[in-house]
C-alpha positions in Angstrom: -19.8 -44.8 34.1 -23.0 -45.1 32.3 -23.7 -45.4 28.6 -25.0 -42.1 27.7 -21.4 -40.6 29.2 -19.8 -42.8 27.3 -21.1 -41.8 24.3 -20.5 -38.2 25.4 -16.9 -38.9 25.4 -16.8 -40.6 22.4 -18.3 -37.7 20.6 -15.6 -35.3 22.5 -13.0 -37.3 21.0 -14.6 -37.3 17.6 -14.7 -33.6 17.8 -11.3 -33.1 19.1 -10.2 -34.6 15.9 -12.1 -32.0 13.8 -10.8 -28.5 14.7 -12.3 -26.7 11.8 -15.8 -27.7 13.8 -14.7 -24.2 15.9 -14.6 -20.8 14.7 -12.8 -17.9 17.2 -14.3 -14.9 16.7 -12.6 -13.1 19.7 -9.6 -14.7 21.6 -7.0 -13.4 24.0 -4.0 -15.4 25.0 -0.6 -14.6 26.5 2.3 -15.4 24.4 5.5 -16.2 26.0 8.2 -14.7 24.1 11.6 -14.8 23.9 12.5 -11.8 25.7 9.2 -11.4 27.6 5.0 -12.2 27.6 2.8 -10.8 25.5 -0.6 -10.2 25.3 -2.7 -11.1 21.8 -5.8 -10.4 21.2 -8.2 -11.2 18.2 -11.2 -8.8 18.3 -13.7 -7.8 15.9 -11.1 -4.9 14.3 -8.7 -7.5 14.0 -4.7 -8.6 16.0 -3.1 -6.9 18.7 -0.1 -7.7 20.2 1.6 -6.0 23.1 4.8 -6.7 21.7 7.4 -3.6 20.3 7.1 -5.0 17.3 3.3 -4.7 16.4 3.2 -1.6 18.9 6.2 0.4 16.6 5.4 -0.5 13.2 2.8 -0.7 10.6 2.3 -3.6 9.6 -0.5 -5.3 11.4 1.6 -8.0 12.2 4.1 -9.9 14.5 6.0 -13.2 14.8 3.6 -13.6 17.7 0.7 -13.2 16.0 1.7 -14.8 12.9 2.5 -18.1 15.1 -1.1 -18.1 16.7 -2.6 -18.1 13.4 -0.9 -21.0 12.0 -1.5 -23.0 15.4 -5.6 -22.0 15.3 -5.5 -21.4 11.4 -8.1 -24.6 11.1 -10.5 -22.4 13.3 -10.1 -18.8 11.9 -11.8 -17.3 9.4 -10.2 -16.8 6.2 -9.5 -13.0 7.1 -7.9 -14.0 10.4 -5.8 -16.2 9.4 -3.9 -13.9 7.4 -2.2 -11.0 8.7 -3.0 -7.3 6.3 0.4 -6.6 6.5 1.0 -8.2 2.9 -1.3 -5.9 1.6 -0.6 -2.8 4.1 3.5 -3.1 2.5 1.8 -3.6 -1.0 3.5 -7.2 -1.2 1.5 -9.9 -3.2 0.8 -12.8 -1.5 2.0 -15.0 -4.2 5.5 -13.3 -4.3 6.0 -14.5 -1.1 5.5 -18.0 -1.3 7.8 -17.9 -4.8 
């Protein structure tokens, strides 16, 4: 292996160890549940998750969802790493963490 790969590598590693170096501005993934896959998407107009749960209520949100952005929460924006359901429900954020 030559140098200049080497130092290609390196750098990879380097990078691998700085997640916030990545921003997702769309992303679909499928979640495996526990009752069945689902299909999340991050878009321009926000999450969407194929799930019952986001699909029957009105809260913008899901445990699948919710899961996603604390794995990637390093490499969304501040909008999308926080669901609007707080705010949909009229819940303060700070109440919640109380």
């Amino acid at each position: 292996m030559n140098s200049s790969m080497i130092g290609k590598i390196e750098k990879a590693h380097r990078y691998a160890r700085e997640p916030e170096r990545v921003r997702f501005s769309t992303l679909q993934a499928t979640f495996h549940g526990g009752h069945d896959d689902y299909v999340i998407s991050l878009t321009a107009d926000g999450w969407e998750c194929s799930c019952h749960t986001f699909q029957a209520h009105m809260v913008d949100t899901c445990s699948h969802i919710m899961a996603l952005q604390h794995i990637l929460a390093p490499m969304l924006s501040e909008d999308d790493r926080f669901s609007a359901h707080h705010e949909v429900a009229g819940v303060d954020e700070a109440a919640l963490t109380r």
